[in-house]
Gaussian input, Z-matrix of N, CA and C with variables (Angstrom, degrees):
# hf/3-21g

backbone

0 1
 N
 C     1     B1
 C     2     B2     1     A1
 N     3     B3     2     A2     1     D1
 C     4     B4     3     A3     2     D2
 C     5     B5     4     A4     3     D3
 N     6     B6     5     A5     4     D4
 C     7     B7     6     A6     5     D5
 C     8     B8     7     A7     6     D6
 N     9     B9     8     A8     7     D7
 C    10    B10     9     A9     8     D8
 C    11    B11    10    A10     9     D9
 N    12    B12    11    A11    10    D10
 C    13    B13    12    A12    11    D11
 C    14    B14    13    A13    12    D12
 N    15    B15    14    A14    13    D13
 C    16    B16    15    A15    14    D14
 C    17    B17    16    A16    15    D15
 N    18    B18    17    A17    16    D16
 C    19    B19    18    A18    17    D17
 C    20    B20    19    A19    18    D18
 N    21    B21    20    A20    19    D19
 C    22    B22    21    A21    20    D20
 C    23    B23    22    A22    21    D21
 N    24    B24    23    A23    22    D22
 C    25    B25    24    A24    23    D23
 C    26    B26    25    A25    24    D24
 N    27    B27    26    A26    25    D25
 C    28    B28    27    A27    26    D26
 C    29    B29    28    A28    27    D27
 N    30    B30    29    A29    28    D28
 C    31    B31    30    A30    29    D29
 C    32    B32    31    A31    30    D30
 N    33    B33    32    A32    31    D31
 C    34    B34    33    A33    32    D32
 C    35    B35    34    A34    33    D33
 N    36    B36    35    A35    34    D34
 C    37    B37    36    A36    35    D35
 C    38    B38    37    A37    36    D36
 N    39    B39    38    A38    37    D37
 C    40    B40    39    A39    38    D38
 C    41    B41    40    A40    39    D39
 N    42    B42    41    A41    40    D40
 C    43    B43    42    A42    41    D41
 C    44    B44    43    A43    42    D42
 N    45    B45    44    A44    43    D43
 C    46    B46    45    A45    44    D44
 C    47    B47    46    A46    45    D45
 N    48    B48    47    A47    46    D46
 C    49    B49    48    A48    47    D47
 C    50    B50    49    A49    48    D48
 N    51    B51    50    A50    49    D49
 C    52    B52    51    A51    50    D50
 C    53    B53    52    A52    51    D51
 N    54    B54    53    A53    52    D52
 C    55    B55    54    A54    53    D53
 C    56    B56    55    A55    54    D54
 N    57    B57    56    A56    55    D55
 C    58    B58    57    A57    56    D56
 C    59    B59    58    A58    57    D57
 N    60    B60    59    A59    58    D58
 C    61    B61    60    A60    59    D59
 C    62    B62    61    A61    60    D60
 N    63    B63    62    A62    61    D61
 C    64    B64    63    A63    62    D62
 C    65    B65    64    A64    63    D63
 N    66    B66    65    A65    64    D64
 C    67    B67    66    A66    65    D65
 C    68    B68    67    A67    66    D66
 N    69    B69    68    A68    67    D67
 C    70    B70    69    A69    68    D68
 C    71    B71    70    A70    69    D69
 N    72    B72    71    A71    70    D70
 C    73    B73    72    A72    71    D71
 C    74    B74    73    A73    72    D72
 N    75    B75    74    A74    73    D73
 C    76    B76    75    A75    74    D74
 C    77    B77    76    A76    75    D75
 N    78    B78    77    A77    76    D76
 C    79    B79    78    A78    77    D77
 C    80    B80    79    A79    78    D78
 N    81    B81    80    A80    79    D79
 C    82    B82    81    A81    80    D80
 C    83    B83    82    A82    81    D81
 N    84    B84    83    A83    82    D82
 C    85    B85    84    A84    83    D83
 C    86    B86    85    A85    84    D84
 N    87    B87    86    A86    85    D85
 C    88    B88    87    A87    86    D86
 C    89    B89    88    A88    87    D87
 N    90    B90    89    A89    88    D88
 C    91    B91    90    A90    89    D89
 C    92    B92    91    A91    90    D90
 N    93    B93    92    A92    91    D91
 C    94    B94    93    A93    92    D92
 C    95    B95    94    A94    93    D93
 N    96    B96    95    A95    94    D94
 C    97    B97    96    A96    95    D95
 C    98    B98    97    A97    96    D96
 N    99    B99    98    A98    97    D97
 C   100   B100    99    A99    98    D98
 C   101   B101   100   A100    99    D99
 N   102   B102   101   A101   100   D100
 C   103   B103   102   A102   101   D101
 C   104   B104   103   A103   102   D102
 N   105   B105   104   A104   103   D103
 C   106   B106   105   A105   104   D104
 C   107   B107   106   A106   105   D105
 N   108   B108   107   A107   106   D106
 C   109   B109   108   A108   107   D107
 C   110   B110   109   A109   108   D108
 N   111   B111   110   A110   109   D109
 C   112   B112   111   A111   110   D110
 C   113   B113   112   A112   111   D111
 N   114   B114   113   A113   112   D112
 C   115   B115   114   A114   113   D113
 C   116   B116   115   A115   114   D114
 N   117   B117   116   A116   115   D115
 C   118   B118   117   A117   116   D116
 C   119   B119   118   A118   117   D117
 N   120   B120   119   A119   118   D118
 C   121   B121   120   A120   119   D119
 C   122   B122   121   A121   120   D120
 N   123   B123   122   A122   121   D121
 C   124   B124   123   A123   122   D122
 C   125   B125   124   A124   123   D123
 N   126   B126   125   A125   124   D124
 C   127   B127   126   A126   125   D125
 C   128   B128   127   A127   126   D126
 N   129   B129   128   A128   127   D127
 C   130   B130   129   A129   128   D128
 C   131   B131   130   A130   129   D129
 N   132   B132   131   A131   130   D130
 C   133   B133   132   A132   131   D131
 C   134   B134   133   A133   132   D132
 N   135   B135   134   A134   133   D133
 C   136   B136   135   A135   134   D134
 C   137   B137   136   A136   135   D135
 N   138   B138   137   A137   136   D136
 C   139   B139   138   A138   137   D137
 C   140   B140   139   A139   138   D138
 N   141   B141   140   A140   139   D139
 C   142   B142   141   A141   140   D140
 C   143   B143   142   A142   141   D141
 N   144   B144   143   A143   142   D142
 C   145   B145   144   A144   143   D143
 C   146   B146   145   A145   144   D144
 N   147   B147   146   A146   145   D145
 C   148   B148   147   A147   146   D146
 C   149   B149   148   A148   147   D147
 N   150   B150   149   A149   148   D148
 C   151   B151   150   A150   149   D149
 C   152   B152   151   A151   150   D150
 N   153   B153   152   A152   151   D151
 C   154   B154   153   A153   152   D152
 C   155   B155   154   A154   153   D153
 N   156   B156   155   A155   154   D154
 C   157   B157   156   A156   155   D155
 C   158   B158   157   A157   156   D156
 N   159   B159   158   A158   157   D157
 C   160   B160   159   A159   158   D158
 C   161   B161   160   A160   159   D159
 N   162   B162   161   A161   160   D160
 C   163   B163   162   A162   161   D161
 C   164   B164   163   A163   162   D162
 N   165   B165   164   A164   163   D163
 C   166   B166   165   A165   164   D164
 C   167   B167   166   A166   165   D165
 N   168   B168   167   A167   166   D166
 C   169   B169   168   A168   167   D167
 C   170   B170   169   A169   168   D168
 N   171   B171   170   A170   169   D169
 C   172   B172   171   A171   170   D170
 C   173   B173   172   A172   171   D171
 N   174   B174   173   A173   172   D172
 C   175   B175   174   A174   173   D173
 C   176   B176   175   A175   174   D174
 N   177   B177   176   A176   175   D175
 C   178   B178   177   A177   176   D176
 C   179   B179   178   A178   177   D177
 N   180   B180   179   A179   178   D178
 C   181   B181   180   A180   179   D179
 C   182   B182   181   A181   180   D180
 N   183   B183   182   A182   181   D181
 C   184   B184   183   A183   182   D182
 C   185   B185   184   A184   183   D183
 N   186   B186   185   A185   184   D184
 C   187   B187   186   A186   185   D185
 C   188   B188   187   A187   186   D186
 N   189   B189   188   A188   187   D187
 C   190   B190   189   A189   188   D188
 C   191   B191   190   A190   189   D189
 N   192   B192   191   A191   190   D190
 C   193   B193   192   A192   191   D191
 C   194   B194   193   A193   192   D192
 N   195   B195   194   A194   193   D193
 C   196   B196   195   A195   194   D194
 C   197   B197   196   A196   195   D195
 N   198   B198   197   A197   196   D196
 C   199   B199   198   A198   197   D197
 C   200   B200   199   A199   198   D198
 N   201   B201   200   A200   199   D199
 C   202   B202   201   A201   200   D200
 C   203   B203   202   A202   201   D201
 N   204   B204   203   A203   202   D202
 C   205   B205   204   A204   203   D203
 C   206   B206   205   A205   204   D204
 N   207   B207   206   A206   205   D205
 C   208   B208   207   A207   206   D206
 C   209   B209   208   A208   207   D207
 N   210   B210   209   A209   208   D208
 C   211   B211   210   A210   209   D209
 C   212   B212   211   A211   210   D210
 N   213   B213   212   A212   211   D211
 C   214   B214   213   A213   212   D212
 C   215   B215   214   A214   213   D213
 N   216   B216   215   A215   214   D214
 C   217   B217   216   A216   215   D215
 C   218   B218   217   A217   216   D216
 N   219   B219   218   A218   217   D217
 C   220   B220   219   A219   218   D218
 C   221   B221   220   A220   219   D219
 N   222   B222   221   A221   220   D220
 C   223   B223   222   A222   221   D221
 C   224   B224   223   A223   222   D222
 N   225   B225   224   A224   223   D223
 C   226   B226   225   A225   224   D224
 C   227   B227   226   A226   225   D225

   B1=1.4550
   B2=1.5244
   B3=1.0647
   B4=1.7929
   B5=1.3770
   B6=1.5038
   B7=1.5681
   B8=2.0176
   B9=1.2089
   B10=1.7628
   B11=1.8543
   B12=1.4306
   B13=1.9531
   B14=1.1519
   B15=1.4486
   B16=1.8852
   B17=1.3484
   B18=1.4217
   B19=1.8019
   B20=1.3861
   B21=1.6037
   B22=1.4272
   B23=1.5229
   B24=1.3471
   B25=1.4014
   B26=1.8523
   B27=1.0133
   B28=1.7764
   B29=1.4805
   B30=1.4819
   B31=1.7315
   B32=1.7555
   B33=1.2999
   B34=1.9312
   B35=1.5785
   B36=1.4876
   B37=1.6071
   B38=1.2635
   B39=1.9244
   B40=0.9828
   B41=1.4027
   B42=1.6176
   B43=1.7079
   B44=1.8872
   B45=1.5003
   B46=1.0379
   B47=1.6950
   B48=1.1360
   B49=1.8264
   B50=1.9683
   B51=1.5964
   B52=1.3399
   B53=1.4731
   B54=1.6780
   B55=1.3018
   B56=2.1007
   B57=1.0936
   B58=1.3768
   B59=1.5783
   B60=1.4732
   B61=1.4344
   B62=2.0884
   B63=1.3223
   B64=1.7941
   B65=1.4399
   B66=1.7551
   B67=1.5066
   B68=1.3991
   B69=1.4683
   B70=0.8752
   B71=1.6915
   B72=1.2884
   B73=1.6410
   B74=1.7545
   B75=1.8550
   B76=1.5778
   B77=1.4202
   B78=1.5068
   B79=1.5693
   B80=1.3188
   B81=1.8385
   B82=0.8008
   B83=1.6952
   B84=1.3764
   B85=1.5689
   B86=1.7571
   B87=1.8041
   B88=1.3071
   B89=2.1651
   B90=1.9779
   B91=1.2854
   B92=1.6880
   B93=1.0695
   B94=1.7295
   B95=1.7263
   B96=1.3069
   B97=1.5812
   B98=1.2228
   B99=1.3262
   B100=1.6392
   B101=2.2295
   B102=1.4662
   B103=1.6848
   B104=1.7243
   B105=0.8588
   B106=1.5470
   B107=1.3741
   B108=1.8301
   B109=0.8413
   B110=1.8105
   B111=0.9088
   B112=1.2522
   B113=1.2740
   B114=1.7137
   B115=1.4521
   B116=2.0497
   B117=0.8895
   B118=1.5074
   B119=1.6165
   B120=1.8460
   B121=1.5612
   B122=1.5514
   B123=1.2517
   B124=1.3894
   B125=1.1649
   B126=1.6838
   B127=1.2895
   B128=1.4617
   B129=1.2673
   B130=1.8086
   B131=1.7586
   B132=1.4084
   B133=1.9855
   B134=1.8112
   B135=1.4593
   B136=1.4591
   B137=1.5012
   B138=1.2612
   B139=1.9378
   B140=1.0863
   B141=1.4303
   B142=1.0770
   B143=2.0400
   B144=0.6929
   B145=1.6534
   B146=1.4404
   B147=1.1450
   B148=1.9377
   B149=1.5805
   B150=1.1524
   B151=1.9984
   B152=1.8015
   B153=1.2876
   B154=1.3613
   B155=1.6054
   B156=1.8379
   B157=1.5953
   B158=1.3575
   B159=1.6669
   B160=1.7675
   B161=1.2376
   B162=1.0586
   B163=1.2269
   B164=1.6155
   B165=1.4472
   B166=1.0286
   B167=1.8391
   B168=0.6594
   B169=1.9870
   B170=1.5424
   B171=1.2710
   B172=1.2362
   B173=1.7133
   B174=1.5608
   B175=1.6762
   B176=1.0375
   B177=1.6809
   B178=1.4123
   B179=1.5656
   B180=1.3549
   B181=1.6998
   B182=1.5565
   B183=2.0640
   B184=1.4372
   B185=1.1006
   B186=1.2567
   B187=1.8404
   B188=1.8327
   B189=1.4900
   B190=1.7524
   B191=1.7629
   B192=0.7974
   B193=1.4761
   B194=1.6090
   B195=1.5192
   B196=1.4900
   B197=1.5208
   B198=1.3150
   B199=1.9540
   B200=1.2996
   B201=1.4029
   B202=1.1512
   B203=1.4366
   B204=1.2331
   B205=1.4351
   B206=1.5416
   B207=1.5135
   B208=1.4841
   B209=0.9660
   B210=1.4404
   B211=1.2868
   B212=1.0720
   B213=1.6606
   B214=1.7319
   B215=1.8565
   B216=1.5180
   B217=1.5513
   B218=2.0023
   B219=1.0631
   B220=1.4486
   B221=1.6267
   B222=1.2872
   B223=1.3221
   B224=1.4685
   B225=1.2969
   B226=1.3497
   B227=2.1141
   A1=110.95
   A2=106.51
   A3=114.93
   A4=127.68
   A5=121.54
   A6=147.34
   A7=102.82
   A8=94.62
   A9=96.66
   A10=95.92
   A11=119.25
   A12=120.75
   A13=101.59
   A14=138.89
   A15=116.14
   A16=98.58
   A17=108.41
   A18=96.37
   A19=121.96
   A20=115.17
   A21=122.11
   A22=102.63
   A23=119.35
   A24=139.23
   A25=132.16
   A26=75.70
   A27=94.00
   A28=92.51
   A29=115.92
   A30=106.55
   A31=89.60
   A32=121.36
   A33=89.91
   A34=72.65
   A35=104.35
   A36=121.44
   A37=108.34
   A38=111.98
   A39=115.30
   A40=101.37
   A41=110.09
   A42=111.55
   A43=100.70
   A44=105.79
   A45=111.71
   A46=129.36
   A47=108.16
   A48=157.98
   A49=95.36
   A50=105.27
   A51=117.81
   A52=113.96
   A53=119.03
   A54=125.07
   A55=103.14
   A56=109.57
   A57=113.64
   A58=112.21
   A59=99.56
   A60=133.23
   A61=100.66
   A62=94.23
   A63=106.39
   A64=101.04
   A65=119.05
   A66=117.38
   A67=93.55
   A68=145.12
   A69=143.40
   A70=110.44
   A71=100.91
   A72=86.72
   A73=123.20
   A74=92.77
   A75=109.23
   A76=113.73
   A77=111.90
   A78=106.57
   A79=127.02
   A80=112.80
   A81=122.05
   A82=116.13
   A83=100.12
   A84=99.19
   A85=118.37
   A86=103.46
   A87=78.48
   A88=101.20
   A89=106.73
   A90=94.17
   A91=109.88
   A92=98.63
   A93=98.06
   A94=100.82
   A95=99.71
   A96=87.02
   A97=159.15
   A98=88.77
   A99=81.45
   A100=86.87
   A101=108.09
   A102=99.61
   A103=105.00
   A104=117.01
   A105=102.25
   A106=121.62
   A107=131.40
   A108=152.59
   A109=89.86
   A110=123.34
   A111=110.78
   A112=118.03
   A113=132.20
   A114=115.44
   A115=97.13
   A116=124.33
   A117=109.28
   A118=126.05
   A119=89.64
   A120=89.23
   A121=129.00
   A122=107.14
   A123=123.65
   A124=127.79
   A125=120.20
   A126=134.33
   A127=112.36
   A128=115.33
   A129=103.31
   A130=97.62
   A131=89.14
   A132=111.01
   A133=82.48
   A134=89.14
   A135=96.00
   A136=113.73
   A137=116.37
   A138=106.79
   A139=129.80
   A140=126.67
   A141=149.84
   A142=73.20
   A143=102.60
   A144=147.61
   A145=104.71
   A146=93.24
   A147=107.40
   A148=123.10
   A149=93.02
   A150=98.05
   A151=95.14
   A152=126.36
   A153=117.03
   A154=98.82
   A155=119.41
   A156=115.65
   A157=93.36
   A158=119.02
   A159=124.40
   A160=85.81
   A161=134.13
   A162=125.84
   A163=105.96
   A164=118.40
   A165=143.23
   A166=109.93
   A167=93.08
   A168=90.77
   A169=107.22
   A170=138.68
   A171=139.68
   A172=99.80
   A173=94.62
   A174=113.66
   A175=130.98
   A176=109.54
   A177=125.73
   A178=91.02
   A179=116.11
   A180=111.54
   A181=113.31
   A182=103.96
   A183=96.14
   A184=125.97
   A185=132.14
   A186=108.30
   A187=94.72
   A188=85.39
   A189=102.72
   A190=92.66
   A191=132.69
   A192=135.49
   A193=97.75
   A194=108.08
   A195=109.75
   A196=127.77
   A197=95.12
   A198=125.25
   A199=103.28
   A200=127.06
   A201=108.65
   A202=147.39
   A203=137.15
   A204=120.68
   A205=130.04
   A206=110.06
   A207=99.37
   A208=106.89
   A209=148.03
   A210=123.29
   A211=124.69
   A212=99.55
   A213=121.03
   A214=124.96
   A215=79.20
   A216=90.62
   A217=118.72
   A218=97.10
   A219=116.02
   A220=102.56
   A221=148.28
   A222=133.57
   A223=143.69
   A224=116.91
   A225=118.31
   A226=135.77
   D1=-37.90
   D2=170.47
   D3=-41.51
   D4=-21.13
   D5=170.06
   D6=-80.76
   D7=-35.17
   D8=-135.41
   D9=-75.01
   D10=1.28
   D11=158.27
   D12=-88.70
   D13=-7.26
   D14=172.28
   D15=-96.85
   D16=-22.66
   D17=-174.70
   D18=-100.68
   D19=-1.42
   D20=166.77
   D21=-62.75
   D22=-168.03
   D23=149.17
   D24=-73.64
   D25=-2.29
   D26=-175.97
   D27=-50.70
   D28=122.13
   D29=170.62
   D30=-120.38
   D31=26.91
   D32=-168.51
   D33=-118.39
   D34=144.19
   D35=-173.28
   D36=-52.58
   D37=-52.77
   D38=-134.12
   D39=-100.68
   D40=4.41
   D41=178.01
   D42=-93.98
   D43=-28.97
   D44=151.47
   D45=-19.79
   D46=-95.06
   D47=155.65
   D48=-12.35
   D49=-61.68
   D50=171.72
   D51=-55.68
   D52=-68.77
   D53=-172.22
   D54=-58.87
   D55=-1.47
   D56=-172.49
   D57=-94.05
   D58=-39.52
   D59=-167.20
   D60=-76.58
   D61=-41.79
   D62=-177.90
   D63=-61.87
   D64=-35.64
   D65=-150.54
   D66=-99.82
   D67=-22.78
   D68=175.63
   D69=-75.19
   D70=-20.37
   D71=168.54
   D72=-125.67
   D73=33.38
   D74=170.30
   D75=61.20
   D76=36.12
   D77=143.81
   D78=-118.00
   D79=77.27
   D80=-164.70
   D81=-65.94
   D82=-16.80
   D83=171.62
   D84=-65.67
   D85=-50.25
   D86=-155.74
   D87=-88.77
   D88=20.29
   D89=163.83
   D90=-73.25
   D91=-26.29
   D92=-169.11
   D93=-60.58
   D94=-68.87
   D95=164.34
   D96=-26.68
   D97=-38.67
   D98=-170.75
   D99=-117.62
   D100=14.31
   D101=145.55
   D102=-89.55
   D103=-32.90
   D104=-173.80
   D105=-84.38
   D106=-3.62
   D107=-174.31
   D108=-92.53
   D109=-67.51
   D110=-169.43
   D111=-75.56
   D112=-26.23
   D113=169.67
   D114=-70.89
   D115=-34.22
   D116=164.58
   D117=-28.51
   D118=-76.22
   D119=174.29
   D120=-72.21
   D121=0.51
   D122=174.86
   D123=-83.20
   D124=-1.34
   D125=-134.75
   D126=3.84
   D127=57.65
   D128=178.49
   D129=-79.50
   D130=152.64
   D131=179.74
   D132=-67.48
   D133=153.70
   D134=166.66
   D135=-151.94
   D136=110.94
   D137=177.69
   D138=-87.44
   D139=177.66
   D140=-88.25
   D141=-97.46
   D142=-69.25
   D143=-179.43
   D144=-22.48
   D145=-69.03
   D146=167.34
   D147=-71.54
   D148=-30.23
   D149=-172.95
   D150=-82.46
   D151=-11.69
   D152=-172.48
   D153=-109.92
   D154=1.92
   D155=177.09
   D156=-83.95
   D157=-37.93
   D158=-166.83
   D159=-61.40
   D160=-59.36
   D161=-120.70
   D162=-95.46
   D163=-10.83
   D164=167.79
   D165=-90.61
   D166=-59.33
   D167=165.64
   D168=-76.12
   D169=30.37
   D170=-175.01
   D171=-119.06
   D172=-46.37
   D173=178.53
   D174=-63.79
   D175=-28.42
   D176=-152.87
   D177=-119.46
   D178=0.16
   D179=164.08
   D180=-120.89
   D181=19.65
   D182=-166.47
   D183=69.35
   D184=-24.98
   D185=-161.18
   D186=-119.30
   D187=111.75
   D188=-177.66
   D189=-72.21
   D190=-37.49
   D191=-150.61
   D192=-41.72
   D193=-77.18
   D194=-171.55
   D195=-11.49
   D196=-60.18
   D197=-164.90
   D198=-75.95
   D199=-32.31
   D200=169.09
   D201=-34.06
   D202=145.79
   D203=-162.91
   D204=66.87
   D205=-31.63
   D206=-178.70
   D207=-80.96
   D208=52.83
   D209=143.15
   D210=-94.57
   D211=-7.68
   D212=163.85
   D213=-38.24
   D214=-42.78
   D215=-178.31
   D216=-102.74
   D217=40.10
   D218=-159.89
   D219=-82.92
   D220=107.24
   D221=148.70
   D222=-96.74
   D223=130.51
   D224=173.48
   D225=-16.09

């Protein structure tokens, strides 16, 4: 999971910096969150590739909530 903010769509540093800041002190839940909360409200594109890492670290921590919806923003 420690890779998975350079390889999302996340382009704003400092949501970056945060989701970096959550994993360094082992809340990997609410980094997932609040990365998938903001490429949401961000409408960032998201592929194939990445929407199936969330969505797989979404499962394997239980909490479907996050991932929801992004497949809305899914591109080819």
């Amino acid at each position: 999971m420690v890779a998975l903010p350079e390889e999302s769509p996340l382009t704003a540093e400092a949501v970056i910096t945060d989701v970096r800041h959550l994993l360094s002190h082992s809340e990997e839940a609410l980094a997932l969150d609040t990365m998938c909360s903001w490429i949401y409200e961000d409408a960032l594109p998201i592929n194939r590739q990445c929407h199936a890492r969330l969505v797989a670290l979404a499962d394997e921590m239980n909490i479907p909530r996050p991932v929801q919806r992004l497949d809305e923003l899914l591109i080819d």
